[in-house]
DRENDO-1510 file (C-alpha; in Angstrom, 1 decimal, always signed):
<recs>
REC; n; res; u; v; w
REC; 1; UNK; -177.7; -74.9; -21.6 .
REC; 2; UNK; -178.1; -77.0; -18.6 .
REC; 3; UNK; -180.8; -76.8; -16.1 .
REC; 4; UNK; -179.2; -74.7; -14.0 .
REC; 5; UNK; -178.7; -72.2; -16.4 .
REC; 6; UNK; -182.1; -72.4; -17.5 .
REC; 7; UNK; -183.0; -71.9; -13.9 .
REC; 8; UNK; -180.3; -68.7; -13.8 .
REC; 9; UNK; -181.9; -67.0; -17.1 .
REC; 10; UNK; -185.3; -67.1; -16.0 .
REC; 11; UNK; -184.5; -65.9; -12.2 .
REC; 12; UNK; -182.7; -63.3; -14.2 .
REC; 13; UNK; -185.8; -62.1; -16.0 .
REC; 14; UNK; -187.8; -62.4; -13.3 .
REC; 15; UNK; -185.8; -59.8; -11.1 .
REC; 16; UNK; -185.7; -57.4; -13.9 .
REC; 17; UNK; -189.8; -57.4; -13.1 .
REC; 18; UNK; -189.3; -57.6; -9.3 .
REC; 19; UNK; -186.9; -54.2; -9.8 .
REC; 20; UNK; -189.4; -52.4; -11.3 .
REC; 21; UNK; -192.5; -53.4; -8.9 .
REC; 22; UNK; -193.5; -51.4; -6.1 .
REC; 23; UNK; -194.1; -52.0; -2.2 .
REC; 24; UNK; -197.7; -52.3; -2.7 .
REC; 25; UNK; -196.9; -55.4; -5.3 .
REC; 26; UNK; -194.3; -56.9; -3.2 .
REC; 27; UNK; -196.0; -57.2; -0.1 .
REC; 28; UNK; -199.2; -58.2; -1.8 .
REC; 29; UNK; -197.0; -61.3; -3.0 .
REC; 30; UNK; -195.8; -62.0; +0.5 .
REC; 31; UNK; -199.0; -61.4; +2.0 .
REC; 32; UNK; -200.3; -64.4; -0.6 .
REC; 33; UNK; -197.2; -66.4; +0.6 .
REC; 34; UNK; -198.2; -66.4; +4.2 .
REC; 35; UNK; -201.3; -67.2; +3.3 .
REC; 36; UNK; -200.9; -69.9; +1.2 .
REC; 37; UNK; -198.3; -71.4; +3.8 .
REC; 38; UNK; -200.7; -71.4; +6.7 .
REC; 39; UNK; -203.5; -72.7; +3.9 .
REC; 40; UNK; -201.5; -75.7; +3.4 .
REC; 41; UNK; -199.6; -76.6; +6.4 .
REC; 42; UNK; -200.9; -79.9; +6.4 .
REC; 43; UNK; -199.2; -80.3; +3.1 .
REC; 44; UNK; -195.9; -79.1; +4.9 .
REC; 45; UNK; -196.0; -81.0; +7.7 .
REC; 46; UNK; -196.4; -84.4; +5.8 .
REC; 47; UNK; -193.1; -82.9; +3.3 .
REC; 48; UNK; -191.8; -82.8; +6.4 .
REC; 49; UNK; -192.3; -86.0; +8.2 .
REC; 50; UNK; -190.8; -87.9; +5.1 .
REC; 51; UNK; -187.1; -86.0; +5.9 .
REC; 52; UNK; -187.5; -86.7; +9.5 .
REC; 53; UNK; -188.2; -90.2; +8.3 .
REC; 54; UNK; -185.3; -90.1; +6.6 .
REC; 55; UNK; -182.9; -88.2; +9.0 .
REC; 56; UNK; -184.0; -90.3; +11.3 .
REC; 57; UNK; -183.2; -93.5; +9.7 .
REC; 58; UNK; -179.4; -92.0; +9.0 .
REC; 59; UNK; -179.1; -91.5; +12.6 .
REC; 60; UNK; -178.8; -88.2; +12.6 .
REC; 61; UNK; -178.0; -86.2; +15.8 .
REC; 62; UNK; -181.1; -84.4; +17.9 .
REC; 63; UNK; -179.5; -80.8; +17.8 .
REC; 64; UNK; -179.8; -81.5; +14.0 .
REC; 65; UNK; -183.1; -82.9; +14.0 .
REC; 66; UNK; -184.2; -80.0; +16.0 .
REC; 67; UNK; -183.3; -77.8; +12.9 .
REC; 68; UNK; -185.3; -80.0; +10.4 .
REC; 69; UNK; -187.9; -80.5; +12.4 .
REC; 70; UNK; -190.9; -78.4; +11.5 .
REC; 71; UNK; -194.5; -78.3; +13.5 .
REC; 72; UNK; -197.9; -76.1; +13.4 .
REC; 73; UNK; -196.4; -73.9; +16.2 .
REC; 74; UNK; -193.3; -73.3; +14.2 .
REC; 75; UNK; -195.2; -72.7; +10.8 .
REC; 76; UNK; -197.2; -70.4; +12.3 .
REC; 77; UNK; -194.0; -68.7; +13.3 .
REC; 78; UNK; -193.1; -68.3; +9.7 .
REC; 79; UNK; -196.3; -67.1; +9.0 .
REC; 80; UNK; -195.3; -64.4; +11.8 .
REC; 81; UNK; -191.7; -63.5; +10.4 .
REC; 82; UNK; -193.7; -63.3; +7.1 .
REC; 83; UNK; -196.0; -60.6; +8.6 .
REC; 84; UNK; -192.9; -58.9; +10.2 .
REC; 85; UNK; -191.5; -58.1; +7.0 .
REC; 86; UNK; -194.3; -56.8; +5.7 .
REC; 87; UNK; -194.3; -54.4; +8.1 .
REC; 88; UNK; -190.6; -53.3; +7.5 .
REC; 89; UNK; -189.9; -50.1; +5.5 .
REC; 90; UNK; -189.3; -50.9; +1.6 .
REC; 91; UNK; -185.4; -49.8; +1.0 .
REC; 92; UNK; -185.9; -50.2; -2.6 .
REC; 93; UNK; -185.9; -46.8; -4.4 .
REC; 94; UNK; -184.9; -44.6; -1.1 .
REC; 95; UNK; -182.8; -41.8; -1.6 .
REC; 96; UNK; -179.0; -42.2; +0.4 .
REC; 97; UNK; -177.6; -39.5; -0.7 .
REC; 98; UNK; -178.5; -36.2; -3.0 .
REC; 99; UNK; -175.9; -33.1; -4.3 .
REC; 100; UNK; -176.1; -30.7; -7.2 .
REC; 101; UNK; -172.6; -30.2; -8.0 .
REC; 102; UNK; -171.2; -27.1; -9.2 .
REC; 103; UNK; -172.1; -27.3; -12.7 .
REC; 104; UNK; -175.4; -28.2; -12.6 .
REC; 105; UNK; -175.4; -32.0; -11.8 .
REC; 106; UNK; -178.3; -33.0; -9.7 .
REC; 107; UNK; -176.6; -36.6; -8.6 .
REC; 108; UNK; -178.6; -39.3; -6.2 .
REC; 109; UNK; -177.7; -42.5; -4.7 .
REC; 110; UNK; -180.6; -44.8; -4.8 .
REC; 111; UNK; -181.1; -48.0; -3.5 .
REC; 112; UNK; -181.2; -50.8; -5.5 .
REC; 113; UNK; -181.7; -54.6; -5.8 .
REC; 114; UNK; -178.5; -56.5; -5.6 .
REC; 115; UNK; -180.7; -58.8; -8.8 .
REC; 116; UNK; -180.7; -62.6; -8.2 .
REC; 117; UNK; -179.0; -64.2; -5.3 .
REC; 118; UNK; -178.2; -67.9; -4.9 .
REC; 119; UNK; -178.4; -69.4; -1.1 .
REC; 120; UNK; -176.8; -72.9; -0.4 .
REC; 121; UNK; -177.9; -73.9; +2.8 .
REC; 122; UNK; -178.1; -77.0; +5.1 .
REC; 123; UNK; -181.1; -78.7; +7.1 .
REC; 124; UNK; -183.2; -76.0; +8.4 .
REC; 125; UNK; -186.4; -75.4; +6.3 .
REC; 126; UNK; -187.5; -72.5; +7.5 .
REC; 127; UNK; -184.6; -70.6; +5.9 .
REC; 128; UNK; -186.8; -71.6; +2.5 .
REC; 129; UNK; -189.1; -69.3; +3.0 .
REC; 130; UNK; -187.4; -66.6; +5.5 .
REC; 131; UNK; -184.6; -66.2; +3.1 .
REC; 132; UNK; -187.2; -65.8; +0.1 .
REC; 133; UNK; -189.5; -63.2; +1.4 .
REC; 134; UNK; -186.5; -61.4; +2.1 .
REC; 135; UNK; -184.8; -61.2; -1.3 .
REC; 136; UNK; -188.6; -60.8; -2.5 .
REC; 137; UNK; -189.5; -57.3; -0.5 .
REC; 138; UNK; -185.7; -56.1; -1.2 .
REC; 139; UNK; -186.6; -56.8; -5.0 .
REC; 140; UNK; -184.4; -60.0; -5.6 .
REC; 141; UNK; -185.2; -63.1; -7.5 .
REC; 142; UNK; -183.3; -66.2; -5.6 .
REC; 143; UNK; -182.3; -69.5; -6.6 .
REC; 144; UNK; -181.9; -71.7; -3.2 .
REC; 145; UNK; -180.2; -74.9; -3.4 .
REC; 146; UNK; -180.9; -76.9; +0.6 .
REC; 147; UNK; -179.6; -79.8; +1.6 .
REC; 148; UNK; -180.8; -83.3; +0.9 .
REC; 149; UNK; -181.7; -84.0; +4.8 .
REC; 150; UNK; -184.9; -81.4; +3.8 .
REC; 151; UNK; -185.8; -82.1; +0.3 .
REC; 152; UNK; -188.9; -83.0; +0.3 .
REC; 153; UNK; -189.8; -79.8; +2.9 .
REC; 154; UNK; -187.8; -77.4; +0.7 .
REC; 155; UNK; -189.7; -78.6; -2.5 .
REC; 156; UNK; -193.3; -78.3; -1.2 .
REC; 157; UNK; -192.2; -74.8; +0.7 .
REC; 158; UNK; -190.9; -73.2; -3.0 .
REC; 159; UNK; -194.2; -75.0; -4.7 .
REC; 160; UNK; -196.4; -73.0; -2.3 .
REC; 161; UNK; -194.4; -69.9; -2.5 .
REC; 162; UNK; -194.7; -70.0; -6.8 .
REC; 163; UNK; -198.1; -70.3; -6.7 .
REC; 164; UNK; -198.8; -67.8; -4.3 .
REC; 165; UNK; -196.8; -65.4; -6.4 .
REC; 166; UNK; -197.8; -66.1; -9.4 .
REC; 167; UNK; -201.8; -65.6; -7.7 .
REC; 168; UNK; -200.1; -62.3; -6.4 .
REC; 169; UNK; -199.3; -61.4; -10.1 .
REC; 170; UNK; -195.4; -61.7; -10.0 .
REC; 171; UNK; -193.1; -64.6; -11.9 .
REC; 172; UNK; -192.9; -67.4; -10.7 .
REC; 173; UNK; -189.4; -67.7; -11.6 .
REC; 174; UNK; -189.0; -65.1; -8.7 .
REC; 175; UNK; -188.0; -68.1; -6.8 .
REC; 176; UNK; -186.6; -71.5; -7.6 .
REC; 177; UNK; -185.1; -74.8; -6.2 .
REC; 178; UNK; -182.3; -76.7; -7.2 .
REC; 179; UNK; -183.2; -79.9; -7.3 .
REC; 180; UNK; -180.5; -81.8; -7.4 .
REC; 181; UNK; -178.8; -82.0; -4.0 .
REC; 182; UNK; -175.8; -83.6; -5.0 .
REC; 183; UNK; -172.5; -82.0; -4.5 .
REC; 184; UNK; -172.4; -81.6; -8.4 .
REC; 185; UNK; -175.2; -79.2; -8.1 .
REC; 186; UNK; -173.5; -77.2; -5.3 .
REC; 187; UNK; -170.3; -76.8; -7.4 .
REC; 188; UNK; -172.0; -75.8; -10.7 .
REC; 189; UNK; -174.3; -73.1; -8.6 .
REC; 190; UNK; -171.0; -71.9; -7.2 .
REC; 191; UNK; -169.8; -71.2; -11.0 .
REC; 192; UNK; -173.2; -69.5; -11.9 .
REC; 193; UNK; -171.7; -65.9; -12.1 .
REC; 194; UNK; -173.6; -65.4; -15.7 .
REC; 195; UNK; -176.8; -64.9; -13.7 .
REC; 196; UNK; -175.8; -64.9; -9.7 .
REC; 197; UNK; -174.9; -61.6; -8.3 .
REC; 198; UNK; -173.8; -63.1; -5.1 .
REC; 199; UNK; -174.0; -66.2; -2.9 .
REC; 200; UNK; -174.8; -66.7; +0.2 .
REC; 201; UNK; -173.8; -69.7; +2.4 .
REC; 202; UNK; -175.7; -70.8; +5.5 .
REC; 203; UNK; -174.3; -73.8; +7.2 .
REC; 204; UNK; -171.3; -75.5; +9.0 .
REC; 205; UNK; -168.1; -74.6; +8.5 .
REC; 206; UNK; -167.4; -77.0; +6.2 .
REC; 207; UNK; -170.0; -75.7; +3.5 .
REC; 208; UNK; -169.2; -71.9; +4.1 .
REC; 209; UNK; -165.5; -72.9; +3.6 .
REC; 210; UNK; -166.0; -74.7; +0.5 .
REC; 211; UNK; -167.8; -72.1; -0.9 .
REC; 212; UNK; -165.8; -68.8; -0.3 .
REC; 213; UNK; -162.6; -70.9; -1.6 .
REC; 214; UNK; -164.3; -72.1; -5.2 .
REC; 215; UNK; -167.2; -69.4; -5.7 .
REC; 216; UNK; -166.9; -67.3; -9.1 .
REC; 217; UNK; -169.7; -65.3; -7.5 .
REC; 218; UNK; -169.6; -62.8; -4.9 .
REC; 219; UNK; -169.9; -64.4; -1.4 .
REC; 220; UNK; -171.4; -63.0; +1.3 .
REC; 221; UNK; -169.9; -65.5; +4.1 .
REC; 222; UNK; -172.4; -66.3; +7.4 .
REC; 223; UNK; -172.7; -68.4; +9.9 .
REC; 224; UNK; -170.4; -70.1; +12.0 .
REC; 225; UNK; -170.8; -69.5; +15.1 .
REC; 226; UNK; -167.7; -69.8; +17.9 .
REC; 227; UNK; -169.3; -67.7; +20.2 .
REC; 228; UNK; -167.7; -66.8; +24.2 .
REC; 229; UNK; -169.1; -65.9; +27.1 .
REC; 230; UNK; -166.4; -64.2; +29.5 .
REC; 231; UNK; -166.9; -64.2; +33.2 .
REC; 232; UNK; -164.7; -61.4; +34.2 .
REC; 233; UNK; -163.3; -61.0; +38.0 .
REC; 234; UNK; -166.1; -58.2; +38.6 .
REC; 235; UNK; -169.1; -59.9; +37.6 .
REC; 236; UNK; -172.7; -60.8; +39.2 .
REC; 237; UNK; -171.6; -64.4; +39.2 .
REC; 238; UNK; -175.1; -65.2; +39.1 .
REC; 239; UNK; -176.1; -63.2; +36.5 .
REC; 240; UNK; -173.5; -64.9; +34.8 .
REC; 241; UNK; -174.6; -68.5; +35.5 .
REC; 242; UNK; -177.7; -67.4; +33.8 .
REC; 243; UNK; -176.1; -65.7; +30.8 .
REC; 244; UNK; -174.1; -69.1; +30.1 .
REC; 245; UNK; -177.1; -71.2; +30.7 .
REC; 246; UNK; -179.0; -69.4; +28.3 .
REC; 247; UNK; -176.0; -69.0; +25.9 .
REC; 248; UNK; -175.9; -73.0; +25.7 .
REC; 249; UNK; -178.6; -74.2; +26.2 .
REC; 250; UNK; -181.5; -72.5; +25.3 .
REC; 251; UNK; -180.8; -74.0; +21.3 .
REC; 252; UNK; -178.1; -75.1; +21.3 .
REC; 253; UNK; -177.5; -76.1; +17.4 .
REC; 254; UNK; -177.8; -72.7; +16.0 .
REC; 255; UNK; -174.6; -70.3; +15.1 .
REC; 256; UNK; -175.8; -67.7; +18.3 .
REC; 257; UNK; -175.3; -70.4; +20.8 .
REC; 258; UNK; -172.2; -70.4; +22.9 .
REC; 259; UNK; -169.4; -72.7; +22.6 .
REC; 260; UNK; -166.6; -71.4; +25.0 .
REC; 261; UNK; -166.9; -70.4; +28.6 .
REC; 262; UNK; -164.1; -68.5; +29.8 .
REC; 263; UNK; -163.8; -67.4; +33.5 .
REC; 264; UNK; -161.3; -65.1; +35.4 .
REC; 265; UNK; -158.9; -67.0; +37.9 .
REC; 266; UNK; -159.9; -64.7; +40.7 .
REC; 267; UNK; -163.1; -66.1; +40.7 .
REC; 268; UNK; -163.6; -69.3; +38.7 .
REC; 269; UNK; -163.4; -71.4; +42.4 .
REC; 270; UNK; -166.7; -69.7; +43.1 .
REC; 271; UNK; -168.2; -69.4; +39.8 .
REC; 272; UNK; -167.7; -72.8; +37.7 .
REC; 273; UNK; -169.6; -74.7; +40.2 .
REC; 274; UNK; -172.7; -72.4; +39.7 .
REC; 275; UNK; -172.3; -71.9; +36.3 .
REC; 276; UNK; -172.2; -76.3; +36.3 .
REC; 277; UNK; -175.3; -76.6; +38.5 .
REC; 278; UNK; -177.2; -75.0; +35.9 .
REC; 279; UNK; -175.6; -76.6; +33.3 .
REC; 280; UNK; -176.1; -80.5; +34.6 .
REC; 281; UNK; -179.6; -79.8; +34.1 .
REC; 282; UNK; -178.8; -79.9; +30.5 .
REC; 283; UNK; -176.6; -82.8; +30.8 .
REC; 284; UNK; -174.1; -80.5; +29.4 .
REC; 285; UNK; -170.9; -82.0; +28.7 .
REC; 286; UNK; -167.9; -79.6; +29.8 .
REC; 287; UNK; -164.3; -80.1; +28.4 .
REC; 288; UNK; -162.0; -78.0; +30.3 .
REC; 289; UNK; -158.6; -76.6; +30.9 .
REC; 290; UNK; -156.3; -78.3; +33.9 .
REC; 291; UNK; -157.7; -75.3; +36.3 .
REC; 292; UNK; -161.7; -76.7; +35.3 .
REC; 293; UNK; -160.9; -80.1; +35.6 .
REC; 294; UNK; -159.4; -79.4; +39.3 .
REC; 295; UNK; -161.8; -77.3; +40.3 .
REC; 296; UNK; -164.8; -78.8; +38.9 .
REC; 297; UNK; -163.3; -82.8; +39.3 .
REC; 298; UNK; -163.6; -85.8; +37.1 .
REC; 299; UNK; -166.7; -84.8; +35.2 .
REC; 300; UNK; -164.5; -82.8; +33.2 .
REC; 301; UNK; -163.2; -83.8; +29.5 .
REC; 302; UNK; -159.6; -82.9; +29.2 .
REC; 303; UNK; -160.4; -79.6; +26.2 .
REC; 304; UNK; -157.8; -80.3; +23.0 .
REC; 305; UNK; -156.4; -77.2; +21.0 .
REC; 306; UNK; -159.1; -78.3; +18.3 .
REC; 307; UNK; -162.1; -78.1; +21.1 .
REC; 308; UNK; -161.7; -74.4; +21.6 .
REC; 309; UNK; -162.3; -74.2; +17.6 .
REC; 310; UNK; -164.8; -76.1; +17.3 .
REC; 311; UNK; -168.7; -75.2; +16.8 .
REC; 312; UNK; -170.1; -78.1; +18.7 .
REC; 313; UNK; -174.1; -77.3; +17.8 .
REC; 314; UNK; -174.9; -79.5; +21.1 .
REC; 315; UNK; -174.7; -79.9; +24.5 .
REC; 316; UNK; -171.1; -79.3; +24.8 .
REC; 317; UNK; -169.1; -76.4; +26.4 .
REC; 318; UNK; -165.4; -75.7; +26.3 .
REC; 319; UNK; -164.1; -74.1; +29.5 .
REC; 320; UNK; -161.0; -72.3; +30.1 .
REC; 321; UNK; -159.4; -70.5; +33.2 .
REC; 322; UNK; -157.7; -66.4; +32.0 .
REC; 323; UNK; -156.1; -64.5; +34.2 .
REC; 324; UNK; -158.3; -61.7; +33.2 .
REC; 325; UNK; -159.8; -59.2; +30.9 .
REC; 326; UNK; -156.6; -59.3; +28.2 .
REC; 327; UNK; -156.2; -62.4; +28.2 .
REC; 328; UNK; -159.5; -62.7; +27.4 .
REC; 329; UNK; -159.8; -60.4; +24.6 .
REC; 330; UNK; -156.9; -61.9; +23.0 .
REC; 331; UNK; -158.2; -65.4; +23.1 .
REC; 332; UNK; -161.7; -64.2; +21.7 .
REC; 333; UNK; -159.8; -62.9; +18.9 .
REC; 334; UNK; -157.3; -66.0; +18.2 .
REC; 335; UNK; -160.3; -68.9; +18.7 .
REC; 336; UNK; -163.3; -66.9; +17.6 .
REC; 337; UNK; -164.9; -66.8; +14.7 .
REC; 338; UNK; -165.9; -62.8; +14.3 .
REC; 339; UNK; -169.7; -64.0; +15.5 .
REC; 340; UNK; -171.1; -63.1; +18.8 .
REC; 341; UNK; -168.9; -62.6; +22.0 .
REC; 342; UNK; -170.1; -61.6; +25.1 .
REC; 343; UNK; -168.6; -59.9; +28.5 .
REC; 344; UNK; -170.5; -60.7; +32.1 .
REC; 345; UNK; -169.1; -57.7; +34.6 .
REC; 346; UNK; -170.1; -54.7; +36.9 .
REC; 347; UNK; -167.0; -53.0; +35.9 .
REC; 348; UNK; -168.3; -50.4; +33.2 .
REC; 349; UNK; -164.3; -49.5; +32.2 .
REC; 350; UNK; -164.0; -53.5; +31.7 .
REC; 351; UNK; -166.6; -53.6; +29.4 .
REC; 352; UNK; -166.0; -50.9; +27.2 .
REC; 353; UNK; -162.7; -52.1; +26.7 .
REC; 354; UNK; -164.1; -55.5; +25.8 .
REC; 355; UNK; -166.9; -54.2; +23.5 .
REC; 356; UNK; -164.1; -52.3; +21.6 .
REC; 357; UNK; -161.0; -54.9; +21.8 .
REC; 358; UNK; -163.0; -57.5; +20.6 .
REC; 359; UNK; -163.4; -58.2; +16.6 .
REC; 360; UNK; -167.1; -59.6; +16.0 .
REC; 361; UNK; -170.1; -58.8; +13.8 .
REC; 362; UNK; -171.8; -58.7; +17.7 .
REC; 363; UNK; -170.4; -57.9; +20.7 .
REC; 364; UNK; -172.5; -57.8; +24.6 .
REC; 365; UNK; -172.0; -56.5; +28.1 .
REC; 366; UNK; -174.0; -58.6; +30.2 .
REC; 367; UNK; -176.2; -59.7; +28.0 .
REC; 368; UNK; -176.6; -63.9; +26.2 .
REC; 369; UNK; -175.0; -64.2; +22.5 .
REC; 370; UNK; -178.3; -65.4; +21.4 .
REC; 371; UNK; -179.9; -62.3; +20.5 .
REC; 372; UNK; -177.8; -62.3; +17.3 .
REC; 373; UNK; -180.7; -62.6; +15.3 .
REC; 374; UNK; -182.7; -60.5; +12.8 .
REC; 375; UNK; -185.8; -60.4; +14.9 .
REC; 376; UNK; -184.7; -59.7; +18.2 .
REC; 377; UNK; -182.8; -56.9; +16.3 .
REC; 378; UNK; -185.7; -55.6; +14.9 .
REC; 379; UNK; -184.9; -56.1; +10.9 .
REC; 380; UNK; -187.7; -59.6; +10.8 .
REC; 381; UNK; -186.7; -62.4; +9.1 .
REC; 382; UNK; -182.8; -62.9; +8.9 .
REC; 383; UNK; -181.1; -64.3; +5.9 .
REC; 384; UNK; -178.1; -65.4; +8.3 .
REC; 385; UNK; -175.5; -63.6; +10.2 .
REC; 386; UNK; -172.4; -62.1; +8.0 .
REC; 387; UNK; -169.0; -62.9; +9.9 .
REC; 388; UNK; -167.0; -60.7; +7.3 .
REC; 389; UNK; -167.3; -56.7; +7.1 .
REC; 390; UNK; -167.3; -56.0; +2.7 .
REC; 391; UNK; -171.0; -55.0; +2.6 .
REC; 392; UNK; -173.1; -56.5; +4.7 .
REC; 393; UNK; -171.8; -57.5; +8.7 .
REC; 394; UNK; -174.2; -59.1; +11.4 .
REC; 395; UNK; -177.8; -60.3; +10.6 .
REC; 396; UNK; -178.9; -59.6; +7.4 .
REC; 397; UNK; -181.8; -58.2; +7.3 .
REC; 398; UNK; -183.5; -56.2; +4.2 .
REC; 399; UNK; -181.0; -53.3; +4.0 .
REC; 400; UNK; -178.1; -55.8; +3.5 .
REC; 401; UNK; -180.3; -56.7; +0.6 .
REC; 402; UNK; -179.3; -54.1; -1.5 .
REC; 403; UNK; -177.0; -52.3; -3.3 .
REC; 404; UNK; -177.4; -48.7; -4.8 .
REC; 405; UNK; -176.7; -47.0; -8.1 .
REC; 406; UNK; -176.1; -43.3; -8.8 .
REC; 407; UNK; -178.9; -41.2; -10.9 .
REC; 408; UNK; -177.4; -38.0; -12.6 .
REC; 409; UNK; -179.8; -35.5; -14.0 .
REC; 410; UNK; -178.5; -33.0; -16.5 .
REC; 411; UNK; -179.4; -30.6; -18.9 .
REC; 412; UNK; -176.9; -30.9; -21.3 .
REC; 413; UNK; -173.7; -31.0; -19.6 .
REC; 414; UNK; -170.7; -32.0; -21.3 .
REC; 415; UNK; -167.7; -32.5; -19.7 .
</recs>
């Protein structure tokens, strides 16, 4: 038996406890976990500093950076998510559905644990520990397997997060690390459908591809992020500046942020040099279509094919002139990637037909793509945002968490 597998039977007996424990358990265990995390931040930090160390020393990008980097202000915002779940209604155990059939059958659909799930993720640490006390309060065991860019942050996160539920009075085994971050490790996790019941992927396309193509488990497939903004001809062309600013800008390495700005002829004279006034504060690099380039001048990157594909995760925007709502919806739905796509118009028939022609896990009217997110949706900490539609579509909070199994009570029924 390899490691891995060692890892897989004991996550395995551990979520045969966590089915069986209650609410009052469960959130005793996360309460300890957010205790324990805000005990030993120092600890954390330090973990920390060594990647950025590191990360730093590979050159890595600053968008990227941004996503390792950990500091009191956001630990104490893990602590908060933490809390946040906490709060959230238990879904383990709730009755979906109840008939007595004709013959006596008294039949329920309960809701279940989905059992252990694996999560191979890139360089954001505070997926450790959101992604855990998830699967925790929905009554899953998880095996997580980061990158190598936050090792040593991953490694101290999980060591708190044992010991805190093992003080709670749960497994420890309830959560583990892969240690290994080689590609190996990834491959093998991918084959682990002996004790995996699915697999979740958070990261750049690359990772999310290679897993839904060599997975034996179930895949649940998040994440990338191609996200539009449309400016149609009847919108408050300021409000949209400010949508598109937002969109970009306000972070712009995570899978919510926009990537495309597409604008309606009638109006694209008047509206790209607004939309770039508030975009040049950013030093935001704009690769455009002919139109763009001629309206906007020689600060324009000519945009390839590939550009309008492409999930940049930095200061970079792709622009393109449409002659209007349709061609709008149909490029959403050729260059998108089923994420978050937003409309900016006063035209309430505009928008309807937008909000319905469009194909995404999230779709807005007048509103920034970056409230694709489990807190701002109200379901606490996400585990990522599904791009498919098979069980689980848009953040992922708790309910997404779990499956369901039918209870049939008889009294000698024989068919």
């Amino acid at each position: 038996m390899t490691e891995l597998e060692k890892k897989g039977a004991l996550a395995r007996k551990a979520a045969m406890a966590l089915m069986t424990a209650g609410t009052e358990l469960k959130n005793k265990a996360l309460s300890e976990i957010a205790k324990s995390v805000s005990e030993r931040k120092d600890e954390i930090l330090s973990a920390n500093a060594l990647d950025i160390k590191e990360a730093e020393k590979a050159g890595m990008s600053k968008s990227l950076l941004d996503r390792l980097t950990l500091t009191g202000e956001r630990i104490d915002g893990i602590v908060s998510s933490i809390d946040e779940v906490i709060e959230l209604p238990d879904p383990i155990g709730e009755v979906l559905e109840k008939t007595v059939r004709p013959n006596g059958l008294e039949i329920e659909k309960l809701s279940v644990p989905l059992g252990v799930i694996g999560i191979i993720y890139e360089a954001r640490p505070n997926v450790t520990v959101d992604a855990t006390v998830l699967c925790l309060k929905a009554g899953n065991a998880v095996i997580l397997r980061g990158g190598k860019e936050a090792f040593n942050s991953n490694l101290k996160l999980v060591s708190v997060m044992r010991d805190a539920l093992e003080k709670a009075g749960l497994p420890r085994d309830c959560v583990a690390i892969v240690e290994d971050t080689s590609r190996q490790s990834a491959t093998e996790l991918m084959q682990l459908s002996d004790y995996l019941d699915v697999l979740i992927p958070r990261g750049g396309a690359g990772l999310i591809r290679s897993v839904v193509e060599n997975s034996k488990v179930p895949v649940i497939e998040t994440g990338v992020g191609v996200c539009h903004v449309y400016v149609d001809d009847a919108a408050d062309l300021k409000k949209g500046a400010e949508i598109i600013f937002n969109a970009k800008c306000s972070r712009p390495s995570v899978c919510n942020a926009a990537e495309t700005l597409l604008v309606a002829e009638s109006v694209a004279e008047k509206f790209l040099p607004m939309a770039k006034a508030r975009l040049d504060t950013k030093n935001v690099e704009i690769r455009g279509c002919e139109r763009t380039a001629k309206i906007l001048g020689p600060d324009v990157v000519p945009a390839t094919e590939q550009d309008y594909r492409t999930e940049f995760g930095d200061y970079i925007l792709a622009v393109k002139v449409v002659s209007g709502l349709n061609e709008a919806i149909d490029f959403v739905n050729e260059y998108g990637t089923k994420h978050s796509e937003a409309i900016v118009t006063e035209n309430k028939e505009a928008a309807e037909r937008f909000l319905a022609g469009v194909d995404a896990a999230a779709v807005y009217a007048n509103a920034s793509t970056r409230f694709t997110d489990g807190g701002e949706f109200g379901l606490g900490a996400e585990i990522g945002i599904s791009t498919q539609k098979l069980h689980a579509r848009g953040p992922m909070g708790l309910r997404q968490l779990s499956s369901c199994k039918y209870v049939v009570r008889g009294n000698g029924q024989v068919r």
